[in-house]
N, C-alpha and C positions, 0 to 999 in steps of 0.2 A: 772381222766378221761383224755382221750388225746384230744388234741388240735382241730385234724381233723373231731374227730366227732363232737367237739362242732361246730366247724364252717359250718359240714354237717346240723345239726342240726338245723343252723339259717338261716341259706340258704334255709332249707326246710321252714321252719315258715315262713318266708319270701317271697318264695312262695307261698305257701298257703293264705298267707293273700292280696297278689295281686288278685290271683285266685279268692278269695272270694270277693274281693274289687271290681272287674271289673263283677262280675254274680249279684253283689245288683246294681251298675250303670246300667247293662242291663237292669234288673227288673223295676228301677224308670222310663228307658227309656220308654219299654210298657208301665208301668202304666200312665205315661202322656199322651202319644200315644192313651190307652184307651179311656182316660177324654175328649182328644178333640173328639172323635169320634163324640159326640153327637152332639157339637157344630155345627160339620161339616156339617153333617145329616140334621140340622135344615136349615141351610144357603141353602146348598142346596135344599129342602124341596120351604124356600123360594122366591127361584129363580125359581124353577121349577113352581109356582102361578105365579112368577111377568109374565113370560111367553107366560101360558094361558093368564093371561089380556091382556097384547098387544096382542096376537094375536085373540082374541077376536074383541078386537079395529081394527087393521086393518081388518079382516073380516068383520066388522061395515062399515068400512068406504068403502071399496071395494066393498059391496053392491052394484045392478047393479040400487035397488028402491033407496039409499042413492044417488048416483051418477046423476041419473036423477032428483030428488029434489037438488040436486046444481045446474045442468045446469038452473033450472027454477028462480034462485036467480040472481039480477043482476050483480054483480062482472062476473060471468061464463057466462052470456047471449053471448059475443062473442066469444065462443067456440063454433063449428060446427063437426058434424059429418062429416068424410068424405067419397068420394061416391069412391065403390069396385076400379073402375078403375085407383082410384088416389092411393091406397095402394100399396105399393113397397116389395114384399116378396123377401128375399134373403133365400136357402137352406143356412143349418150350414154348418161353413166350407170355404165355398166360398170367404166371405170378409176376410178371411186370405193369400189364396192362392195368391202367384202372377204369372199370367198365365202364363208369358215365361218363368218361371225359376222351376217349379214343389216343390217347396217349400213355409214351412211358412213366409212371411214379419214382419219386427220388427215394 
């Protein structure tokens, strides 16, 4: 046999076995890939629960009946409603503006 084919020979084997080495790596890669799917699915799942409860809870607590049973507690007794005239509405927008200069302020 001549030389160059044996060495075409192993050169190929040799690729080949990279070739095959690196598509079973990709493989184990999905397949872990797979495995955690579910984990993730789950965490998220719940996360997506913890969610609804707080927000739950703050809905609870934002209650306008919740809110008026605090004010009637006394820790809150010295909280007052205040009257229309004292409420200060600014449009959005506005408290960024700075009037002389037609731009946003830092």
């Amino acid at each position: 046999m001549n030389k160059t084919l044996i060495v075409k020979i192993i050169i190929c084997l040799f690729a080949f076995g990279y070739s095959f080495y690196s598509y079973i790596e990709k493989q184990n890669k999905i397949t872990s890939m797979k495995i955690e799917i579910p984990k993730i699915a789950k965490e998220l799942q719940d996360l997506r629960v913890e969610i609804k409860k707080t927000q739950y809870e703050v809905d609870k607590f934002e209650n306008p009946a919740y809110l008026m049973q605090l004010l009637r507690q006394p820790e809150y007794a010295h909280l007052k409603h205040p009257f229309v005239q004292d409420v200060l509405n600014i449009p959005e927008g506005i408290a960024l503006f700075d009037k002389n200069k037609d731009i946003y302020t830092e």
